[in-house]
N, C-alpha and C positions, 0 to 999 in steps of 0.2 A: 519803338524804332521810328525816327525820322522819315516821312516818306512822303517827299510835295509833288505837287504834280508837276510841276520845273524837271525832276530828275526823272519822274515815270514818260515826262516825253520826250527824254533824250532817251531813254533805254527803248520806247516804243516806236520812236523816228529812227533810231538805229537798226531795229528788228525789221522795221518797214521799207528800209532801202536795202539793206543785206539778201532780204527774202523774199519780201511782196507779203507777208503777214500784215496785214493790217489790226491792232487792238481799238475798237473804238471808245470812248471815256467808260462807256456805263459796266464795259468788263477792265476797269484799273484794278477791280480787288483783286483781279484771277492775277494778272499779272505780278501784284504787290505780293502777292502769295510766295511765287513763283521765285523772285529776286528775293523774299527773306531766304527762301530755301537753302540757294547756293550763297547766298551773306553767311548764315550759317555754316555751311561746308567748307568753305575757306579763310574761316572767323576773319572775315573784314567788317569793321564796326561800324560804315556809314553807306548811303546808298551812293554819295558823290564820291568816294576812295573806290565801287565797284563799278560807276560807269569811265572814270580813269583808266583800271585796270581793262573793260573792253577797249577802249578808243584808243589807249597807248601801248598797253603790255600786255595784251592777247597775239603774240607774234604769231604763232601758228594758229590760232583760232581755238585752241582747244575748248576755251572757258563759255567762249558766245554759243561752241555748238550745246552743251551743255545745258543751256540757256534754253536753246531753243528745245533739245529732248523734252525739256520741261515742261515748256508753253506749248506745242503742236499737241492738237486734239486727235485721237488714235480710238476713236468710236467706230468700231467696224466689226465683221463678222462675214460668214462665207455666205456666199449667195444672198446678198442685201440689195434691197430693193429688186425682187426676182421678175418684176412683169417687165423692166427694163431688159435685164438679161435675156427672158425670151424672146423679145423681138431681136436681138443681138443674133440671137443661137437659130431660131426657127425663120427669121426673114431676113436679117442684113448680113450675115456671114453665110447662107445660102445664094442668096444673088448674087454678090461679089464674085465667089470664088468661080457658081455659072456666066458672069459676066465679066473677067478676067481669065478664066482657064488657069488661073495661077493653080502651081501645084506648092507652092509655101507661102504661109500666111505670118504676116509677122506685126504684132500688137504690143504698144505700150501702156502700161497701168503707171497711171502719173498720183505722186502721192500716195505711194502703193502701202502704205503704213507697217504695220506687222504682217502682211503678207496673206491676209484673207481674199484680196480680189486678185491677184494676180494667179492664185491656185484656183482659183473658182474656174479663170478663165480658161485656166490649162486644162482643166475637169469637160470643160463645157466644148470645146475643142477636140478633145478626145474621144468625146461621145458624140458629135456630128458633121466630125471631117473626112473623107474616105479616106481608109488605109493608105492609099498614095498620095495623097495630100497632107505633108508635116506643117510645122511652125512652130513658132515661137513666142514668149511671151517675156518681154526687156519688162521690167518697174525698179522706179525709180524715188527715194524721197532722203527727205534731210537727216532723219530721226534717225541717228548710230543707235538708240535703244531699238528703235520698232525694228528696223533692218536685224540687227542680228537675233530679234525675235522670229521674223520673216523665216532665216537661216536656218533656225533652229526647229521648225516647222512644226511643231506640238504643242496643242489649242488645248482647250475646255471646256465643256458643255456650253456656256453658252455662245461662244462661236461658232459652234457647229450645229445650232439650234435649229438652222433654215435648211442643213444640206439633207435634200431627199433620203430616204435609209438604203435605198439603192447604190446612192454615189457613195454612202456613207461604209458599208460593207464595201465595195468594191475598191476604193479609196484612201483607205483612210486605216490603219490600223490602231488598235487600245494600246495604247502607252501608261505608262505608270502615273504621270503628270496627265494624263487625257487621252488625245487624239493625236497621235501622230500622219501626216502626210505623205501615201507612198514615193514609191523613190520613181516611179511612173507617170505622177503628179509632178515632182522637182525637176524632173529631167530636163521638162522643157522650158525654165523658169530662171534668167539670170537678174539678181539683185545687184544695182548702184547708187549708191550717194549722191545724191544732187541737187542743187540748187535752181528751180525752178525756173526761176528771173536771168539765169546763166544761159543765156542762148548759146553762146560756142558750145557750151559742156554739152550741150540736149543734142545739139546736129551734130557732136561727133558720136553719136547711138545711129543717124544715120537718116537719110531722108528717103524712106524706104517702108514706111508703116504703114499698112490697109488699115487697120484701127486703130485710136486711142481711148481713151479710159482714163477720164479726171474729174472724179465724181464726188462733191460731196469738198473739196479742195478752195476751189474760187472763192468760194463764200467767203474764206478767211482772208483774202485780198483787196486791196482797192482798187478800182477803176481803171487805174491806170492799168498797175502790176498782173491785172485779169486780162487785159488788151495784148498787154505784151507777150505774157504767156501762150494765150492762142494763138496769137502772129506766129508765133516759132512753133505750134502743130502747125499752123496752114500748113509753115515750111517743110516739116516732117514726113508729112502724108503725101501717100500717090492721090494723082486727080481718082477721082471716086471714092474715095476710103471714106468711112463712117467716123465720125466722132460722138462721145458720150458724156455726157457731163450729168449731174445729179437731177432726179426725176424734177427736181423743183427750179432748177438753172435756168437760162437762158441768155445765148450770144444776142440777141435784140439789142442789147446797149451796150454790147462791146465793140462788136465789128461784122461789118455785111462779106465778109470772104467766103462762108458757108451758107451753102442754100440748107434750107429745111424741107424735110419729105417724109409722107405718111410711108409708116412702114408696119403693116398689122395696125392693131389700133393705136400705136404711138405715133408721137414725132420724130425725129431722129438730125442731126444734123449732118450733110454730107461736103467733102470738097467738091468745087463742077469738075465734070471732066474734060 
């Protein structure tokens, strides 16, 4: 099958402005993968007849989301990277909520994939909020697969490899396919569709969030598309709210809107107040 790099960077400049996904040269194979796939699924015979059919006759978008189920990386599991979470759970959602008196907390999981981080959070919430103090947990991503995986809430050993056996018994009951997620856990847990780079879509969740949670996500983005994205948390977050991004991230070369503070022995990035 024909396959130049002329057409893999129109399908990769296309992915790139739609989404903020950025593919760089040295991953074209995952990509080339990815497009024979659906070449196959809808026996179109060349790569220039399927970036046609995205640019002109994808009216509804069906075929690009498609695409992208394909290409988004959905490497995740419950309680990932756990010395992040505990500064989350034992120092910055303790001081918040004694330095706000807020009695509801309401947190975003961006790129929330099949729904391992956003349950974790619910978990972790549950176990060190006082009883008068509820919340909430909005996530949010592109992936119509991972989403209605999220939905369906029943994992498999190895996602549920990291959750303590405490949470694990208290939490979580054996299902036939694995683990399922109590209904305790879901409750406080709404799943959306969304495009990252869509600023109006994100601010109508609300500009009202003590945390977010976009971890492990940026990476896949350029410069820019990582700028922009965090412009529209600044916008999201109350003054003081914590932001979280992958233990190996860093806002340094995207934008000074977020101070950084030791919190336990981590860093943390916060909005000022």
């Amino acid at each position: 099958m024909s396959f130049g790099f002329a057409e893999f960077k129109e399908i990769r400049d296309l992915i790139h402005t739609k989404t903020g996904i950025y593919i760089p040269d040295e991953k074209i194979y995952l990509l080339k993968k990815r497009v024979e796939k659906r070449l196959a699924e809808r026996s179109i015979k060349s790569v220039e007849e399927y970036v046609k059919l995205l640019r002109y006759f994808d009216r509804g978008g069906e075929e690009f989301a498609k695409l992208i189920n394909d290409v988004a990386v959905n490497e995740t599991y419950f309680f990932r990277e756990f010395p992040q979470l505990q500064i989350f759970a034992e120092y910055c959602l303790p001081e918040y909520v004694e330095r706000t008196k807020t009695k509801f907390v309401k947190v975003l999981s961006a790129g929330c994939s099949s729904g391992e981080e956003p349950y974790t959070l619910s978990i972790i919430c549950s176990e060190m909020l006082d009883s008068d103090c509820t919340f909430k947990i909005v996530a949010v991503d592109i992936d119509d697969d991972a989403l209605e995986k999220a939905q369906r809430a029943i994992y498999d050993q190895r996602s549920v490899k990291d959750v303590p056996k405490l949470y694990l018994e208290k939490y979580f009951k054996q299902a036939e396919q694995g683990y399922a997620v109590s209904d305790e856990v879901k409750k406080y847990v709404t799943f959306y569709k969304m495009n990252l780079l869509d600023r109006d879509q994100l601010l109508s969740l609300g500009r009202d969030f003590d945390f977010i949670f976009c971890r492990n996500v940026l990476i896949y983005f350029s410069d820019d598309s990582r700028r922009r994205v965090v412009e529209t948390f600044f916008l999201m977050m109350k003054p003081g709210g914590y932001i979280f991004l992958g233990h190996s991230e860093s806002l340094s070369r995207i934008t000074t809107l977020f101070e950084l503070r030791r919190m336990g022995n981590g860093l943390v990035y916060r909005k000022p107040l």
